[in-house]
C-alpha positions in Angstrom: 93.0 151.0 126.3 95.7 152.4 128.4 98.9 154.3 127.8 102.0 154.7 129.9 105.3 156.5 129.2 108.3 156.2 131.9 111.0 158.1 132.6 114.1 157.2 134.6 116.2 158.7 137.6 118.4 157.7 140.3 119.1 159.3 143.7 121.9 159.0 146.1 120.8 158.9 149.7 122.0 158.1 153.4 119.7 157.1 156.0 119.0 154.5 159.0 116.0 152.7 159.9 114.8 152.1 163.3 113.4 148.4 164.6 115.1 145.6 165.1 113.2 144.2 161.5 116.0 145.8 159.7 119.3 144.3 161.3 122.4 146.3 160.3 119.9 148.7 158.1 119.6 150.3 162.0 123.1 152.0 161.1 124.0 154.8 159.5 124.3 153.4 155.4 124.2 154.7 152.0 121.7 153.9 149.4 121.7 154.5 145.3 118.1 153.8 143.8 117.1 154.0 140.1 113.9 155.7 139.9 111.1 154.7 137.5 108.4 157.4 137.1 105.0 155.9 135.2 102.3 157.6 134.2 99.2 156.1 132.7 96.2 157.8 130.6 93.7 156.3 129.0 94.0 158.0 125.9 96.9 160.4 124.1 96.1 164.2 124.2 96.4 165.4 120.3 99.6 165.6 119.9 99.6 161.6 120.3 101.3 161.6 123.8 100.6 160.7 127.6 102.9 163.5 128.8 105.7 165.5 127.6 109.0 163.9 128.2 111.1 166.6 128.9 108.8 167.9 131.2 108.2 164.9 133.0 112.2 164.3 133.1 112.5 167.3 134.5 109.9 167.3 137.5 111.4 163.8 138.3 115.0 165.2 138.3 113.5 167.9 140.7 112.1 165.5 143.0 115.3 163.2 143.1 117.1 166.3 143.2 115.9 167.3 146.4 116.5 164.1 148.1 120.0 163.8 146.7 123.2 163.6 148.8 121.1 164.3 152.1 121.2 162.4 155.5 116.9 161.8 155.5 117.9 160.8 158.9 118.2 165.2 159.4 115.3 165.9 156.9 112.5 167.6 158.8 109.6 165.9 155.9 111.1 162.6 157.3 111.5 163.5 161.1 109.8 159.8 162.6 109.6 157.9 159.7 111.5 155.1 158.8 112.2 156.0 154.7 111.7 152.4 153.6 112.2 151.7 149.5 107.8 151.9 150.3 107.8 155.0 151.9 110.4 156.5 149.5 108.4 155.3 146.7 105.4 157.0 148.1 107.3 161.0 148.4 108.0 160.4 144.8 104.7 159.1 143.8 102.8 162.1 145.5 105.1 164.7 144.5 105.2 163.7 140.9 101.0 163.9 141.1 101.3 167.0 143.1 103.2 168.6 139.7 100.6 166.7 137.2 97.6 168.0 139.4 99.3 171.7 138.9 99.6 171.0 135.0 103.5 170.8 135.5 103.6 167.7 133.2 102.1 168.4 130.1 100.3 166.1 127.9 97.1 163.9 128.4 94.4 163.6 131.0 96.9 161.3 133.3 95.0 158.6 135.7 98.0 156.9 137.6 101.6 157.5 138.4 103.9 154.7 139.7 107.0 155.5 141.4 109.4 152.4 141.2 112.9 152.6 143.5 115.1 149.5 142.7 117.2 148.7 145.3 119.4 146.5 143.0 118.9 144.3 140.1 117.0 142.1 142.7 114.5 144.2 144.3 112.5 146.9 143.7 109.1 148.4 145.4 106.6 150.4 144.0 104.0 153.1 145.2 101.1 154.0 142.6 98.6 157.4 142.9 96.0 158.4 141.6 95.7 161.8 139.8 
């Protein structure tokens, strides 16, 4: 049996992309991304839950806080790397198991954490880690 609680975000960005793969993406453009945060355990801890909500909110609204309202164009952690919707699912992903390694989330024995950015009602990608 498996378990997951998620809890929601968004994060305002700007960036560019490099290759000619992304067409007009190349320029200078704005992005808003709702941000799904997963986690999975295979069984509740014994107060019945995968992880504690608030804490979990609140690590998530850290991590989206950090990348909020920032050129990741001039962010040194992103200095040669094209930050895809993939690769921006990945920071999140690993940052959020950084904290649950640390004990920052509370809760049950967590396995997996997926990080879901959705681009638009149309698209979405997803990066899952495991704890």
């Amino acid at each position: 049996m498996t378990f997951t609680l998620t809890v929601r975000d968004h994060v305002m960005i700007a960036h560019s992309l490099t290759g000619e793969a992304f067409g007009p993406a190349q320029q200078l453009h704005g992005a808003t991304y709702v941000v799904d945060a997963t986690f999975r355990a295979e069984e509740l801890d014994a107060d019945g839950v995968v992880v504690d909500i608030g804490r979990a909110s609140a690590v998530l609204g850290a991590i989206t806080g950090s990348l909020s309202y920032r050129n990741l164009d001039d962010e040194p952690d992103f200095a040669g790397v094209n930050t895809t919707t993939e690769r921006l699912c990945q920071v999140v992903a690993e940052r959020l198991a950084a904290a649950a390694r640390e004990g920052g989330l509370g809760g049950a024995r967590i396995s997996t954490i997926t990080a879901t950015l959705h681009e638009s009602h149309l698209a979405w990608a997803s990066c899952e880690v495991t704890v």
